[in-house]
N, C-alpha and C positions, 0 to 999 in steps of 0.2 A: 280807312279802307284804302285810301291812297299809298299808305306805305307797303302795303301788303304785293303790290306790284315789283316795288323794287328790293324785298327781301328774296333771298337764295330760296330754291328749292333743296329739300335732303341730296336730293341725288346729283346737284351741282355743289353741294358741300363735300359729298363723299369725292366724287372728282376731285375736287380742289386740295383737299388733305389727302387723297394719296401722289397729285402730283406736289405738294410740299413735302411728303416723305422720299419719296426718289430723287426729289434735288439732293435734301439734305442727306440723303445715302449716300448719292455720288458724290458731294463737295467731300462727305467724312473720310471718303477712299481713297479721292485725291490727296488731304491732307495727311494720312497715316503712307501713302506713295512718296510721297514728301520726305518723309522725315525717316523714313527706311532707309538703309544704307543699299548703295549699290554694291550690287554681288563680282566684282570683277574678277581678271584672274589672278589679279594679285591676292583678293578676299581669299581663293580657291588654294594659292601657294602658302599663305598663312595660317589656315585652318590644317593644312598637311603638314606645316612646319611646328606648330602645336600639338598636333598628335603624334607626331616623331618623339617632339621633347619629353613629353606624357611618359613616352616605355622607355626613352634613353634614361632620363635621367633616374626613375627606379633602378634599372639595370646598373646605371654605373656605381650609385651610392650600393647596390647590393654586390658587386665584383670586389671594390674597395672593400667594404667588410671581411668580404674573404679572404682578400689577401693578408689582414690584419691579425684574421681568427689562425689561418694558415701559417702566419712567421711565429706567432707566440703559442702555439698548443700545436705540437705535433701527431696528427692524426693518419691512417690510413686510405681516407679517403680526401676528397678536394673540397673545402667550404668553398673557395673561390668561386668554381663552377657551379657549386647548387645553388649559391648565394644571387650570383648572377643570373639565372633561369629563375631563380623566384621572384629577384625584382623584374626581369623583362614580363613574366606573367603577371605580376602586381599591375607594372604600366600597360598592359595590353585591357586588361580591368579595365582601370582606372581611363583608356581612351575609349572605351566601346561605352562606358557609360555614361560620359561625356558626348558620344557621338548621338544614343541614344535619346538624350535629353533635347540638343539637341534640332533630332530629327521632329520629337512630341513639338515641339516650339513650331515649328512649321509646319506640319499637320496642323496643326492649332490654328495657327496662323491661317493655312486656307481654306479650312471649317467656316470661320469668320467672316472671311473675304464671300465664299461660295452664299453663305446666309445673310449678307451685305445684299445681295444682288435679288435676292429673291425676296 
């Protein structure tokens, strides 16, 4: 009967496991803060320099073609220039999908963080 004094009640157990769940919420958040990379503006200039290369270099490798298809088959109209407009619209794709992706990654991301907290 003695021991029965110094066993926990439920309701000082349920305390105690949700203050052991909010620690380990917060240490997890800190350590995923951690290991995040910092957004600077350098991050900001190289994500715009990424998605420049994205439509460039479609656009260029489709100019070159044209000019290729344009010296050996003589046509009416310009391969050059459609070639070129279909590769900058291929990279302009090809960066909004990338952009898109992502964007869901960070959504994501603060879904997580927001159900972290609560």
């Amino acid at each position: 009967m003695e021991d029965d004094k110094h066993m926990p009640s439920p309701e000082k157990e349920a305390s105690e496991t949700g203050f052991i769940n909010t620690v380990g919420n917060k240490a997890e958040r800190k350590l995923r803060a951690r290991r995040k990379k910092y957004k600077t503006i350098w991050f900001g200039f190289s994500m715009a320099g990424l998605v420049g290369w994205s439509v460039t270099i479609p656009g260029v490798l489709g100019t070159l073609l044209g000019i290729w298809i344009d010296k050996h088959y003589k046509n009416s109209y310009s391969w050059t220039l459609m070639l070129m407009l279909i590769g900058i619209m291929i990279g302009c794709l090809l960066a909004w999908n990338w952009m898109n992706k992502e964007r869901e990654a960070a959504r994501k991301d603060r879904e997580k963080n927001v159900n972290d907290l609560s």
